[in-house]
N, C-alpha and C positions, 0 to 999 in steps of 0.2 A: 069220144070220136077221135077216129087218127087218120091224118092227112097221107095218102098214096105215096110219097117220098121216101115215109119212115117207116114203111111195109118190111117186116125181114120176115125170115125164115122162122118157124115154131110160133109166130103169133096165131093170134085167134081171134077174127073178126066172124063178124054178120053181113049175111051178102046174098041181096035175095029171100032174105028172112030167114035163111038157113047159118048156122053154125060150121062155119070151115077155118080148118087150120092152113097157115101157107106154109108149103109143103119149097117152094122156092120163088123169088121175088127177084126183078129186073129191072133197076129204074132204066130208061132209057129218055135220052136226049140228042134226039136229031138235030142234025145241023138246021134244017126249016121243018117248020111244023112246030105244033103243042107235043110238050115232053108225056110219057105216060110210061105207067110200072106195067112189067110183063110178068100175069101171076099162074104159081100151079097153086091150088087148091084142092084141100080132098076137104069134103062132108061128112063130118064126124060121127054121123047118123048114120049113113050109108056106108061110108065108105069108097064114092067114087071121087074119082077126080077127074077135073079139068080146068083146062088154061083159060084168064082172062087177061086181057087188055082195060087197064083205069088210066082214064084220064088224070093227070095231072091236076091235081088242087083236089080231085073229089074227095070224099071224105067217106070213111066206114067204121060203123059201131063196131068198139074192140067186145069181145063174148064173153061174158062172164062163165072163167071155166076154172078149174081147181085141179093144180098139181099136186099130187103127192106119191112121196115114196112108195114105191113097191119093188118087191126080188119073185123073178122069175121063178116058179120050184118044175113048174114038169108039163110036157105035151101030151097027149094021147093021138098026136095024129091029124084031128081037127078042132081041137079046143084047147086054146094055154092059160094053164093055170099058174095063178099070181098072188102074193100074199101082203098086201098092204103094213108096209112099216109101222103105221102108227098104233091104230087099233087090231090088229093080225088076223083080222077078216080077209077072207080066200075069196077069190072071183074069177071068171074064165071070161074070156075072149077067142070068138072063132075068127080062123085064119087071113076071112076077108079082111078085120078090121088091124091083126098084126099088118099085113101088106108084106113087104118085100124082106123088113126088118127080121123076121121069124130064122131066118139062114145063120143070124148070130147069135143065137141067144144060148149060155147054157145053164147050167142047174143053179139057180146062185146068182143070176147076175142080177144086180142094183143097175132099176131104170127109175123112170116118173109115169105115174097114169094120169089120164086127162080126165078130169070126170066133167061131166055136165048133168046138171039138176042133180047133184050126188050120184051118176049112175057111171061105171067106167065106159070110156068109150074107144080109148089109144092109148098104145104106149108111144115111150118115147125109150130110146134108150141113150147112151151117153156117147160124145159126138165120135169119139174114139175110143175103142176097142183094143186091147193085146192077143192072140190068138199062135195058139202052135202051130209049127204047119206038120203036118201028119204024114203027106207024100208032095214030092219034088223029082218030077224030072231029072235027071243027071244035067250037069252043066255042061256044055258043048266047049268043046277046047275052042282057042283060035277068039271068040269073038268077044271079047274084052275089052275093047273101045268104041262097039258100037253102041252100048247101052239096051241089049235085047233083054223082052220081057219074056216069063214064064209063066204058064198055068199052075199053082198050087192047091192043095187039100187042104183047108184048115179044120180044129179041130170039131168043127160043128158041123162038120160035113161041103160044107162052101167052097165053090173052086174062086177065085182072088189071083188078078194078075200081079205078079210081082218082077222087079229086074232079074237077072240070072244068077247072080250071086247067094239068092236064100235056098236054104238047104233042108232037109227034111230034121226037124227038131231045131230049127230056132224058133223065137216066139215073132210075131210080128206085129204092128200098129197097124189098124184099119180105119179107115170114114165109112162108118155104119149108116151114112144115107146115102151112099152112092157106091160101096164097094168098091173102093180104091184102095190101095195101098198107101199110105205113109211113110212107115221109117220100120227100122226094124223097132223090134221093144226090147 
């Protein structure tokens, strides 16, 4: 059992009798009032998600779920295929259950899959990414101290805000759960 306080981000509780990963977690403590976590949840089975509100103190079964290595090898479009590090058993996943993640993936890359009952259900991939960027706007003379952002291409097809300075052919750092930019790489 784990107490609402120490809810993060990639665990895997039971909730409702279903299997959900939190996808993002909020403790929050009001000046008056009982404190409570503010959760997104996706259903691992489904694949939907949604936000809940737990009280403070409550308590939820962590899910008996099993990571292991897997490398991405190739899409068709609506199904991506995966090749399990250990034993090198291939397995696909449609699109619903990649979710947003799919924009970075390319041929090769090393993530983790979630299995439940042995079966895969999600990836995960690793919390940051390096990626080329492909196409770049030209940098606008003059504005150098305001700190303005640009649209880029990266190489997976992804447009990624970044500040003005990156250019077509550097590499760059992303947060592959929210599509942010970082640093350059």
């Amino acid at each position: 059992m784990a107490v609402t306080t120490i809810f993060r981000t990639g665990m895997c509780i039971v909730y409702e009798g279903n299997t959900y990963l939190i996808v993002s977690a909020q403790f929050v403590n009001p000046g008056k009032g009982a404190a409570f976590t503010r959760c997104k949840i996706k259903n691992l089975k489904t694949g939907l998600t949604k936000e809940v509100t737990i009280k403070s103190g409550d308590t939820a079964e962590l899910a008996d779920v099993a990571h292991r290595k897997c490398q991405f090898l190739y899409s068709d479009g609506t199904m991506y295929n995966f090749m399990d590090n250990d034993n090198f058993e291939q397995f696909a996943l449609d699109a619903e259950a990649i979710g947003e993640q799919k924009k970075f993936f390319l041929d090769g890359t090393q993530c983790h899959a979630l299995y439940i009952d042995n079966i895969p259900v999600s990836i995960e991939l690793p919390p940051k990414m390096d990626f080329k960027v492909v196409t770049a706007p030209p940098r606008s003379k003059g504005n150098t101290a305001t700190g303005d952002s640009k649209e880029v291409t990266i190489e997976t097809g992804a447009t990624v805000k970044v500040p003005a300075f990156i250019e077509e052919g550097m590499m760059v750092k992303i947060n592959t759960a929210d599509g942010s930019y970082v640093s350059k790489a």
